[in-house]
DRENDO-1510 file (C-alpha; in Angstrom, 1 decimal, always signed):
<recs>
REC; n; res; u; v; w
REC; 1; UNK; -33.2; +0.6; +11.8 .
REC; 2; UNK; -31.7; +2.2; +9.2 .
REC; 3; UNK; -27.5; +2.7; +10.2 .
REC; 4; UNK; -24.8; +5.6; +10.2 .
REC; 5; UNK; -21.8; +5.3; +7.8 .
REC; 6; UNK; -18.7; +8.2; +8.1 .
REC; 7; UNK; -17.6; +8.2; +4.9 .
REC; 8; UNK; -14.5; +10.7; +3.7 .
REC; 9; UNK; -11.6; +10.2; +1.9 .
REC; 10; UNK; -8.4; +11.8; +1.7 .
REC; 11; UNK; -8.0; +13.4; -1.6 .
REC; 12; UNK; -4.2; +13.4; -1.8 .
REC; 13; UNK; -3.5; +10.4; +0.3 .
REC; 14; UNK; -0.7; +8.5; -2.2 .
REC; 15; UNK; -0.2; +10.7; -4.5 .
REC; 16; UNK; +3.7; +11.0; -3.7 .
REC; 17; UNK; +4.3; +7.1; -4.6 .
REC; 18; UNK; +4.5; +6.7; -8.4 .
REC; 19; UNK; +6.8; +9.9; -8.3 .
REC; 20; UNK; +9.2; +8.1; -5.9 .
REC; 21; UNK; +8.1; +11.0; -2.8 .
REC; 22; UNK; +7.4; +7.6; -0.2 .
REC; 23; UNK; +4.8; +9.4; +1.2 .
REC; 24; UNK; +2.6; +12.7; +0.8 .
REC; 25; UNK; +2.9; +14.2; +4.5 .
REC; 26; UNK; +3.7; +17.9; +3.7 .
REC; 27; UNK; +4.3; +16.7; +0.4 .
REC; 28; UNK; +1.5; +17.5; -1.8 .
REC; 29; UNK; +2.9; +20.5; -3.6 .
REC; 30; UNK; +6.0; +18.2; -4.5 .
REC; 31; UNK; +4.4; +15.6; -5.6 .
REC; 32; UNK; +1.7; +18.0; -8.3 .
REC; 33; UNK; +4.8; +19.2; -9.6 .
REC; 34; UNK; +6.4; +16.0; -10.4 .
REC; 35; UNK; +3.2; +14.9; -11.9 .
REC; 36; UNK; +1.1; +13.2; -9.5 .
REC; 37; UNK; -2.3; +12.4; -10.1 .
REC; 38; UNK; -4.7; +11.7; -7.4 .
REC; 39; UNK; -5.3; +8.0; -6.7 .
REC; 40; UNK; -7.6; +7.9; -3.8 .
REC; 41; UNK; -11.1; +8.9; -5.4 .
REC; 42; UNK; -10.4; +6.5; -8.2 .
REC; 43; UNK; -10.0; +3.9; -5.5 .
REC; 44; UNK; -12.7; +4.7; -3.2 .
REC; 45; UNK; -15.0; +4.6; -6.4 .
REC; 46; UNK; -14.3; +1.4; -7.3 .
REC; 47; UNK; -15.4; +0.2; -3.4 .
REC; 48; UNK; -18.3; +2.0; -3.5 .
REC; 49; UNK; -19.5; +0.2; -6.6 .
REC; 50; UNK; -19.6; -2.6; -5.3 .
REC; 51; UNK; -21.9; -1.9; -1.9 .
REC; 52; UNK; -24.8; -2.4; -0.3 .
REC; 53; UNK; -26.9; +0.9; +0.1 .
REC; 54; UNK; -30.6; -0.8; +1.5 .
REC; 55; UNK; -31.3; +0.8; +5.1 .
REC; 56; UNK; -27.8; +2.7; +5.0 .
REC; 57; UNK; -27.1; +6.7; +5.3 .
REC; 58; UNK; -23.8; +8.0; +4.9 .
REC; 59; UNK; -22.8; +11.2; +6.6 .
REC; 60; UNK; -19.8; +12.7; +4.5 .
REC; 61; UNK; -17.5; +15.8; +3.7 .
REC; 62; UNK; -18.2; +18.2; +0.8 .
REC; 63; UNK; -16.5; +17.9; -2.5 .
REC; 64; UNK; -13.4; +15.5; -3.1 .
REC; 65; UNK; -13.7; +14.3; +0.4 .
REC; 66; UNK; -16.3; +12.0; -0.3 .
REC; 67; UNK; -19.8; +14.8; -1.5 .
REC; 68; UNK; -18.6; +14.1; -4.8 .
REC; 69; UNK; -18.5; +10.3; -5.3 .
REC; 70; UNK; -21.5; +9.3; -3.2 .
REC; 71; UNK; -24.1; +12.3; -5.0 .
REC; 72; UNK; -22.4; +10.5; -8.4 .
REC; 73; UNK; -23.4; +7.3; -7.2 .
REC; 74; UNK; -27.1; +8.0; -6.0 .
REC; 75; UNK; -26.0; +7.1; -2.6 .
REC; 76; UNK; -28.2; +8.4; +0.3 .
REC; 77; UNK; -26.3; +10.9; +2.6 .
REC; 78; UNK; -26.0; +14.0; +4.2 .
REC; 79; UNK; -23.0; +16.3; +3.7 .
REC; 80; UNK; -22.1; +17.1; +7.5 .
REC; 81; UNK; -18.9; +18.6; +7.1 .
REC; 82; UNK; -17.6; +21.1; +4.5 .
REC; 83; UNK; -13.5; +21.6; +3.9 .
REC; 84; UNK; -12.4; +24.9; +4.0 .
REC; 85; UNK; -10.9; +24.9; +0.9 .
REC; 86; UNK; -10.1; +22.6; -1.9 .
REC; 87; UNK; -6.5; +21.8; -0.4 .
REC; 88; UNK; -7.9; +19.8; +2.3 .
REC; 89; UNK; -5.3; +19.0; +5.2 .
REC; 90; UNK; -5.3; +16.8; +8.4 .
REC; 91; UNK; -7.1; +19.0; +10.4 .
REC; 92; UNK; -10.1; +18.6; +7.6 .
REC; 93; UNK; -10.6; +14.4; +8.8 .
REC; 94; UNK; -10.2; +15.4; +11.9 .
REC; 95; UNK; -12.6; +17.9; +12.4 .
REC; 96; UNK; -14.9; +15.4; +10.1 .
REC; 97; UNK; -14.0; +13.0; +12.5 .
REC; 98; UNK; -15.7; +15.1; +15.6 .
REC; 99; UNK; -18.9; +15.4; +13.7 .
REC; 100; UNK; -18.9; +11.9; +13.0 .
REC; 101; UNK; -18.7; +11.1; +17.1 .
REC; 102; UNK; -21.2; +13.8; +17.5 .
REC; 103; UNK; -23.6; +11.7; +15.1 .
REC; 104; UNK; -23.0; +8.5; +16.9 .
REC; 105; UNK; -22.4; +6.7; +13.3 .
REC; 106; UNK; -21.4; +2.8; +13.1 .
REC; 107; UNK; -18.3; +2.6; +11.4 .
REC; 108; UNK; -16.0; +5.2; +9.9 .
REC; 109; UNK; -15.0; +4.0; +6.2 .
REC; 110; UNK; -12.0; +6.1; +4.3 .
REC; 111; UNK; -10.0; +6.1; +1.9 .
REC; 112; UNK; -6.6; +7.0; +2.6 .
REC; 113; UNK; -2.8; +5.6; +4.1 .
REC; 114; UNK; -1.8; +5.5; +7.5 .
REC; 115; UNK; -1.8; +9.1; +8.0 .
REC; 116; UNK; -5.6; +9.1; +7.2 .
REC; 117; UNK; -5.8; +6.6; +9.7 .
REC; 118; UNK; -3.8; +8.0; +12.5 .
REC; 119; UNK; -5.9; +10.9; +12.1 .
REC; 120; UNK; -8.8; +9.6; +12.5 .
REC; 121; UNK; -8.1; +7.6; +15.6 .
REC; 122; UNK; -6.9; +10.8; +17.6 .
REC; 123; UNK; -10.4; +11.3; +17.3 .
REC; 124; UNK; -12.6; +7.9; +17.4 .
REC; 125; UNK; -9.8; +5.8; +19.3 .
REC; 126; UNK; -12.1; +2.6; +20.2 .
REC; 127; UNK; -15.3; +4.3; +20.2 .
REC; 128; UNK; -16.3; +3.5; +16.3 .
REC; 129; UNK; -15.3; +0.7; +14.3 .
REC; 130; UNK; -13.0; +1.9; +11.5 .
REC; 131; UNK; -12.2; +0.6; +8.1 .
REC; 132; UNK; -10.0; +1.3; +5.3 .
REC; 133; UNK; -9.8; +1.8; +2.2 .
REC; 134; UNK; -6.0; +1.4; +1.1 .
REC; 135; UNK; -5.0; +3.9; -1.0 .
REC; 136; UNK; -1.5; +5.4; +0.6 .
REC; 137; UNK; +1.9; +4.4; -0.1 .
REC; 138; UNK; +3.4; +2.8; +3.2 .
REC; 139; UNK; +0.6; +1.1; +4.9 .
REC; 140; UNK; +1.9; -0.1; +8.3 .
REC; 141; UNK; -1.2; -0.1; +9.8 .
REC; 142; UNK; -3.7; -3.1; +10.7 .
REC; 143; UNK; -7.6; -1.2; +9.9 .
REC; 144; UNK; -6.8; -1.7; +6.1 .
REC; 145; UNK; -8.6; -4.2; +3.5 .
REC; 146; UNK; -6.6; -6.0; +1.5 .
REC; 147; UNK; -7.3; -4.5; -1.5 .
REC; 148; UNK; -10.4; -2.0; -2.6 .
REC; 149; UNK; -12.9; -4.8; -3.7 .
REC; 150; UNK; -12.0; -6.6; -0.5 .
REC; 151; UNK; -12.8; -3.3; +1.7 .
REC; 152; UNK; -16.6; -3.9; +0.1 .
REC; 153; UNK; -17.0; -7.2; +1.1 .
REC; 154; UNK; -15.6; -6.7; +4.5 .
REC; 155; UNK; -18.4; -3.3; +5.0 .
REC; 156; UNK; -21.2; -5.6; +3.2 .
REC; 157; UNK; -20.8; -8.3; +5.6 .
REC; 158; UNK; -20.4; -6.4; +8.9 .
REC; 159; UNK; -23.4; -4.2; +8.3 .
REC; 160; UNK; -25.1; -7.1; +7.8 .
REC; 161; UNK; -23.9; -8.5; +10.6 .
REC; 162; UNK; -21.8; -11.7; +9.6 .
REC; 163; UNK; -19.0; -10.1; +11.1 .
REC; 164; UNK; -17.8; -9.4; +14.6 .
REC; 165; UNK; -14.9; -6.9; +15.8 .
REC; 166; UNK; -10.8; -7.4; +16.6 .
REC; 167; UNK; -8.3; -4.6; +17.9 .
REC; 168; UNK; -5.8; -3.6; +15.0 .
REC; 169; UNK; -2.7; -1.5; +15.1 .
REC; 170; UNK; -2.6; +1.9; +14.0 .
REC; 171; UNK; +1.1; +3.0; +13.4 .
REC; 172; UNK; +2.3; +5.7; +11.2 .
REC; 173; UNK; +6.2; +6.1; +10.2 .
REC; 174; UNK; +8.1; +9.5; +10.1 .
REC; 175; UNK; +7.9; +10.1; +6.7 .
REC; 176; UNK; +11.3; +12.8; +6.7 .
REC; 177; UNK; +13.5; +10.2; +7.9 .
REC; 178; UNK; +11.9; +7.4; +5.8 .
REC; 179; UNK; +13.0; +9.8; +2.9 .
REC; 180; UNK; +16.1; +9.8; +4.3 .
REC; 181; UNK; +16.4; +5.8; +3.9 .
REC; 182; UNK; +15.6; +5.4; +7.7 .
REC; 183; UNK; +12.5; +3.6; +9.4 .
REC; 184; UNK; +10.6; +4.9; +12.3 .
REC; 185; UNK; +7.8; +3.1; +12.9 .
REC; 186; UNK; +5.5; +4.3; +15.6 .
REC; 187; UNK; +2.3; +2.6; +17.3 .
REC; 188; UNK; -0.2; +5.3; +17.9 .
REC; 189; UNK; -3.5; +2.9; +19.3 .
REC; 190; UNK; -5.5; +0.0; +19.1 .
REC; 191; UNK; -8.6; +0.8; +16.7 .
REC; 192; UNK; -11.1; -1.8; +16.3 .
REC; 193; UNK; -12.2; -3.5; +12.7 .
REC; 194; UNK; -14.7; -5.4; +11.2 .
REC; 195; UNK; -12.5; -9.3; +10.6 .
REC; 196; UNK; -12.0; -11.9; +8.9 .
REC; 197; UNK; -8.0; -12.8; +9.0 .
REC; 198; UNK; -7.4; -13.5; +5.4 .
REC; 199; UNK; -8.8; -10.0; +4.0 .
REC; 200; UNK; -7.3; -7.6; +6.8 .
REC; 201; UNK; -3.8; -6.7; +6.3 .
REC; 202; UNK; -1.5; -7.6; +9.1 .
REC; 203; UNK; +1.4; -5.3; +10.1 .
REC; 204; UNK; +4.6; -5.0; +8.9 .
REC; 205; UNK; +7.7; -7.1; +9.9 .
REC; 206; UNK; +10.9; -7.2; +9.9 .
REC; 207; UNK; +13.2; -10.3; +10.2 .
REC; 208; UNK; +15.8; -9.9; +11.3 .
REC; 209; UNK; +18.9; -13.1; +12.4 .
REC; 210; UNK; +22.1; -13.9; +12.2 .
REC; 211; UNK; +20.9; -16.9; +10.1 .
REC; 212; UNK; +18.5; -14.8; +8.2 .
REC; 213; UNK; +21.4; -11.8; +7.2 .
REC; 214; UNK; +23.5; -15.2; +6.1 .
REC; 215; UNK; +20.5; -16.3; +3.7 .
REC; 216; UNK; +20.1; -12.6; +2.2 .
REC; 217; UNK; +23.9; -13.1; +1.3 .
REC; 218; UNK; +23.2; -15.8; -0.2 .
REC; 219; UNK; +20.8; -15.3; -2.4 .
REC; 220; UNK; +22.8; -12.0; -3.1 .
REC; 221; UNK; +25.4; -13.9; -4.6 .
REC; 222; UNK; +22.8; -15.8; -6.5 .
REC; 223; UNK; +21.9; -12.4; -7.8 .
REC; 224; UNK; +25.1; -11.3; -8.8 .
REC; 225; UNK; +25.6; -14.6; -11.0 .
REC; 226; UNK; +22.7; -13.9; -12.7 .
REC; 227; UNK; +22.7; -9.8; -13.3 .
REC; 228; UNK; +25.3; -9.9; -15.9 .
REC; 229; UNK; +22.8; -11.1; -18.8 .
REC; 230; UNK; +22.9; -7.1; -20.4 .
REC; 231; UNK; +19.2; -6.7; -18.5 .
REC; 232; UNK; +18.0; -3.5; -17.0 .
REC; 233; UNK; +17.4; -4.7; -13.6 .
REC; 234; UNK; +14.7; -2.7; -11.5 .
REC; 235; UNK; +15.4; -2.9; -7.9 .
REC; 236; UNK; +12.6; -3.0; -5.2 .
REC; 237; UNK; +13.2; -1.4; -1.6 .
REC; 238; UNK; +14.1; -3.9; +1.2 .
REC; 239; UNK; +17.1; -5.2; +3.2 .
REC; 240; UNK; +17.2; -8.3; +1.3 .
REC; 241; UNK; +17.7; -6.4; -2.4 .
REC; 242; UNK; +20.5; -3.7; -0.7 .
REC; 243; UNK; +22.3; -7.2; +0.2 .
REC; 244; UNK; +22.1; -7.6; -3.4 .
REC; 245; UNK; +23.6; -4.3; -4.1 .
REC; 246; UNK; +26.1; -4.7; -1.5 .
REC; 247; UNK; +27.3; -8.2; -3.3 .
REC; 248; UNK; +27.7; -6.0; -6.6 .
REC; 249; UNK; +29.8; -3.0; -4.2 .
REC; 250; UNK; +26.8; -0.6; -5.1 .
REC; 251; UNK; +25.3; +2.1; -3.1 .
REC; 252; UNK; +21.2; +0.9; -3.1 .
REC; 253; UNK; +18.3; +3.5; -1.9 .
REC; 254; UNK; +17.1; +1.4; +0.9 .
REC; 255; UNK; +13.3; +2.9; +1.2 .
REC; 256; UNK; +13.1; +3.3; -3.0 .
REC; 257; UNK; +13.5; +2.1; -6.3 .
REC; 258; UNK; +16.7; +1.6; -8.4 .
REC; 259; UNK; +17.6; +0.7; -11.4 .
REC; 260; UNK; +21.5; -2.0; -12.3 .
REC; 261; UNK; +22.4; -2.7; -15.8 .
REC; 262; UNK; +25.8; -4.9; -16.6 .
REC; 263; UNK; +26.2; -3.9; -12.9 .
REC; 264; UNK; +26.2; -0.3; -12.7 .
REC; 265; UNK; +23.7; +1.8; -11.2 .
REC; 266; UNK; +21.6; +3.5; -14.0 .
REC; 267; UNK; +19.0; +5.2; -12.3 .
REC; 268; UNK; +18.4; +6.1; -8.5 .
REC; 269; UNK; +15.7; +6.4; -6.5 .
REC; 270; UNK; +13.2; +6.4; -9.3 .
REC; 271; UNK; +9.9; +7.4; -10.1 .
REC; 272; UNK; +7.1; +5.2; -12.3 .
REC; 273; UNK; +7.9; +8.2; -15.1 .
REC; 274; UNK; +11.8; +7.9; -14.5 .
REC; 275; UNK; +11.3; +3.7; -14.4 .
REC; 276; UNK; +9.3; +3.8; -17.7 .
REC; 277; UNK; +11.9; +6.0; -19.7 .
REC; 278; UNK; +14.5; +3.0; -18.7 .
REC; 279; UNK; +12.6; +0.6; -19.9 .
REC; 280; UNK; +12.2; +2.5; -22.7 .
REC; 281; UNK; +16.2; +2.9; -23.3 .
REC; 282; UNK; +16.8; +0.0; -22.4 .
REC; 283; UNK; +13.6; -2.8; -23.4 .
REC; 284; UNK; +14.8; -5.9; -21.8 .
REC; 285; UNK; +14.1; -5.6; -18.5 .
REC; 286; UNK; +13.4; -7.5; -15.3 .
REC; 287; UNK; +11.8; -6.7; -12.2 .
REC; 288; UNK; +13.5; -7.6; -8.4 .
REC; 289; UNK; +11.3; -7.5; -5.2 .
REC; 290; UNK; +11.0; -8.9; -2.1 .
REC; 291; UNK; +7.4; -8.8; -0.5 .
REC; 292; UNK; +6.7; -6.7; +3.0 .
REC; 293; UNK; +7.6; -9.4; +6.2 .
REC; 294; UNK; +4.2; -10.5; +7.7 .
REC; 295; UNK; +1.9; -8.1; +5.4 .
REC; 296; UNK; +3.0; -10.3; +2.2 .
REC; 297; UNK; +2.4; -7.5; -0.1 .
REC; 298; UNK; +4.7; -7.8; -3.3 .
REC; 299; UNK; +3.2; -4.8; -4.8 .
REC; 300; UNK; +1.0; -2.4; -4.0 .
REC; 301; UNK; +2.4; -1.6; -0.6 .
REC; 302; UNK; +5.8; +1.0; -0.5 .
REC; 303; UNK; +6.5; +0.0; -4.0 .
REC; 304; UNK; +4.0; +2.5; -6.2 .
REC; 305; UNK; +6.7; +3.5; -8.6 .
REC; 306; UNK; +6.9; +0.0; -9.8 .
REC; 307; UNK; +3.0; +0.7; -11.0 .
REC; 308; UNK; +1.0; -1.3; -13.0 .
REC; 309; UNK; +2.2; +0.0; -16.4 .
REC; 310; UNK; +5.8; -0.8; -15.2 .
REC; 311; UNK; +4.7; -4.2; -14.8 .
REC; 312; UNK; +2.9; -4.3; -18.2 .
REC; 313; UNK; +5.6; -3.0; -20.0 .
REC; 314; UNK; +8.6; -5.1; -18.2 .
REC; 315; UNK; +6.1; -8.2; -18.3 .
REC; 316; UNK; +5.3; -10.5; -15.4 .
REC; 317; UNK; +7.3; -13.4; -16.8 .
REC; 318; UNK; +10.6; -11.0; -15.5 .
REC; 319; UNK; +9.3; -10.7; -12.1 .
REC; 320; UNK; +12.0; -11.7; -9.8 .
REC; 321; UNK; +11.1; -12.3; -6.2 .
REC; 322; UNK; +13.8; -12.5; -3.2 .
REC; 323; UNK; +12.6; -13.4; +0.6 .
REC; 324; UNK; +14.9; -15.4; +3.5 .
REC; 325; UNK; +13.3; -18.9; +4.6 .
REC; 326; UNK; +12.4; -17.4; +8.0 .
REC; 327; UNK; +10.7; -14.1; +6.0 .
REC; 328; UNK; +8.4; -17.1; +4.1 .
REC; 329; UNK; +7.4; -19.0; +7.1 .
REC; 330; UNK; +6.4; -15.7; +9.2 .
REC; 331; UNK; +4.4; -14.7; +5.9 .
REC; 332; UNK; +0.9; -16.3; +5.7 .
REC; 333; UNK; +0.3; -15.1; +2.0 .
REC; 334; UNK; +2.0; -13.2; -0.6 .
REC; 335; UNK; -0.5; -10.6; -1.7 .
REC; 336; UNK; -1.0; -7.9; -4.6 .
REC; 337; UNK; -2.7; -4.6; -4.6 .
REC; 338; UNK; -1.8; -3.2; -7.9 .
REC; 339; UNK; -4.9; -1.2; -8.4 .
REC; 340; UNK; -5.3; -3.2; -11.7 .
REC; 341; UNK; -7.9; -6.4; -10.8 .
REC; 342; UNK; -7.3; -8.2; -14.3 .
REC; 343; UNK; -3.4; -7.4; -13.6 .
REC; 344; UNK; -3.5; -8.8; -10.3 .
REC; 345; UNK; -5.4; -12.1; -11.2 .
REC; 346; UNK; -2.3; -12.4; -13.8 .
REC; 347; UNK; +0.3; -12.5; -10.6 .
REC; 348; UNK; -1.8; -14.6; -8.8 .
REC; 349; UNK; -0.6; -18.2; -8.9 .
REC; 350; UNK; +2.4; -19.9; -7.9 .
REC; 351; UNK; +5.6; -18.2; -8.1 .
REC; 352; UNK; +9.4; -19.9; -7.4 .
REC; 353; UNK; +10.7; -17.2; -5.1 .
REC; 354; UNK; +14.7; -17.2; -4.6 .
REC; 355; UNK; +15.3; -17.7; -0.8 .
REC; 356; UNK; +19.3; -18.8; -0.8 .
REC; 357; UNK; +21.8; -19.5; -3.2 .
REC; 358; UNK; +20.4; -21.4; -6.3 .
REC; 359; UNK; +17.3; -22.5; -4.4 .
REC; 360; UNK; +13.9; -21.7; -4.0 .
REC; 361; UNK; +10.6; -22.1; -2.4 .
REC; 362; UNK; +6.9; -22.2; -4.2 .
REC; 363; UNK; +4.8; -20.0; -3.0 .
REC; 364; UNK; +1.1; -18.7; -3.7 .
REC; 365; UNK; +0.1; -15.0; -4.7 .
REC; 366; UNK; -3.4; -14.0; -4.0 .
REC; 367; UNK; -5.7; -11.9; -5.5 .
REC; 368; UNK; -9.4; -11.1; -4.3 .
</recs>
């Protein structure tokens, strides 16, 4: 019996991260004029590639939201819904999203962040099985693959049936405030997925101890041994980083990327463009991060400015990775998405990752 797939993607969904926007909610016009390029059809194509089409019709949305890439691919589908314009908004997935109920389909697979995902639920909730396709820049939410090849694999196998369903949150974050250096998490359902634990991405954490705040000082002080070397230090978002920039009595952006040299704040909430001039200016240059509690992501997730030709340039040898003991154990994996595979199989591996003052832990970045 041949199955249903709801296929669309959200044609702007991440554009605001390389140009330092944390988000593209209401954003959109912002982030074209600082020079965002889409990222979300380039990412959808590349899943798409890689999956199984036998006994399979996809029911999709006309031009970038979805038309586009499956008539390119030969895929077999039928364009049910048609945007009104080429500025497609929310109300375009959702409306999608009722058609896709109306046709009883089997899973809804997008492309999008956790907007895309929000939306889609108000429509779906439990009814359908959704899956993602990550392409946004926060990523809170628990219906994501870990990466695009990964979101194949998962739709191969449950279509063929190797895979059975769990509930995953689906949270979204108001992006204003998170502009604003503030985080509002919300959780707006339980969706169900297609799962297998290593390849769905879990939510975000936070850790958060008296113990734990004495450990990021720590290893701030570490830090401020070591940043006096005449490097351009760029500065990754995170509680544990603004403890380093409270050890060196700086101000730090704590949702975005900055940018220290000889101690001084050089550059402020940057963008990849703003980033690469630096590096530019200023060629030695290393990298500081700390990976997302519980998720494990160390790029790829909240962290689009520092792209993959940031990490070309600065090189992965100057990688620098912060995270508290207690962030480490709750962490099952550290993870990269950096929408480069043969980039991302170069930070896979182990890497010594600073966790208190002069002292480390090993720990394992995957790749799939």
């Amino acid at each position: 019996m041949m199955k249903k797939i709801g296929f669309l993607i959200n044609p702007v969904a991440g554009m605001g991260g390389t140009v330092g926007l944390k988000g593209t909610d209401g954003m959109v016009e912002e982030a074209v004029e600082r020079g965002a390029k889409p990222v979300a059809p380039a990412r959808a194509a590349k899943a798409l590639d890689k999956l199984e089409r036998e006994g399979l019709l996809f029911l999709s949305c006309g031009g970038s939201m979805g038309a586009d890439l499956l008539e390119g691919g030969g895929f077999d589908y039928e364009m049910v819904y048609e945007p009104a314009s080429r500025k497609t908004t929310s109300s375009d997935t959702v409306n999608a999203c009722r058609v896709f109920l109306e046709n009883d389909v089997d899973l809804v697979f997008f492309c999008g962040g956790d907007g895309t995902a929000r939306d889609i639920y108000s429509v779906v909730g439990d009814r359908i099985p959704l899956l993602g396709i990550p392409a946004g820049v926060k990523m809170y939410s628990g219906v994501f693959a870990l990466n695009t090849r990964v979101s194949a694999d998962l739709f191969n196998r449950f279509i063929g049936g190797e895979l059975d369903l769990t509930d995953a949150d689906v949270m979204d974050i108001d992006e204003d405030k998170y502009r604003s250096n503030v985080l509002d998490s919300k959780l707006y359902g339980i969706a169900r997925v297609p799962y297998e634990k290593a390849l769905i991405q879990h939510p975000k954490s936070i850790f958060t101890s008296e113990s734990d705040d004495e450990c990021k000082r720590r290893i701030a002080l570490f830090a401020f041994e070591f940043m006096h070397d005449d490097s351009l230090y760029i500065v990754g978002a995170g509680s544990t980083t603004k403890a380093v920039f409270d050890a060196l009595g700086l101000k730090k952006t704590l949702l975005g990327v900055d940018a220290v040299k000889n101690r001084v704040v050089v550059g402020r909430d940057l963008s990849e463009k703003e980033i690469l001039a630096l590096i530019d200016k200023y060629p030695k240059s290393r990298i500081i991060v700390s990976p997302i509690g519980a998720q494990g992501f160390v790029f790829g997730r909240g962290n689009q400015q520092i792209s993959s030709r940031v990490l070309r340039k600065v090189g992965v040898r100057n990688i620098i990775i912060l995270a508290t003991p207690s962030k480490l154990a709750g962490t099952e994996n550290l993870l990269v998405d950096t929408g480069d595979w043969e980039l991302d199989e170069e930070l896979s591996g182990y890497h010594n990752i600073i966790c208190n003052y002069r002292m480390g832990q090993r720990k394992k970045i995957l790749s799939f």
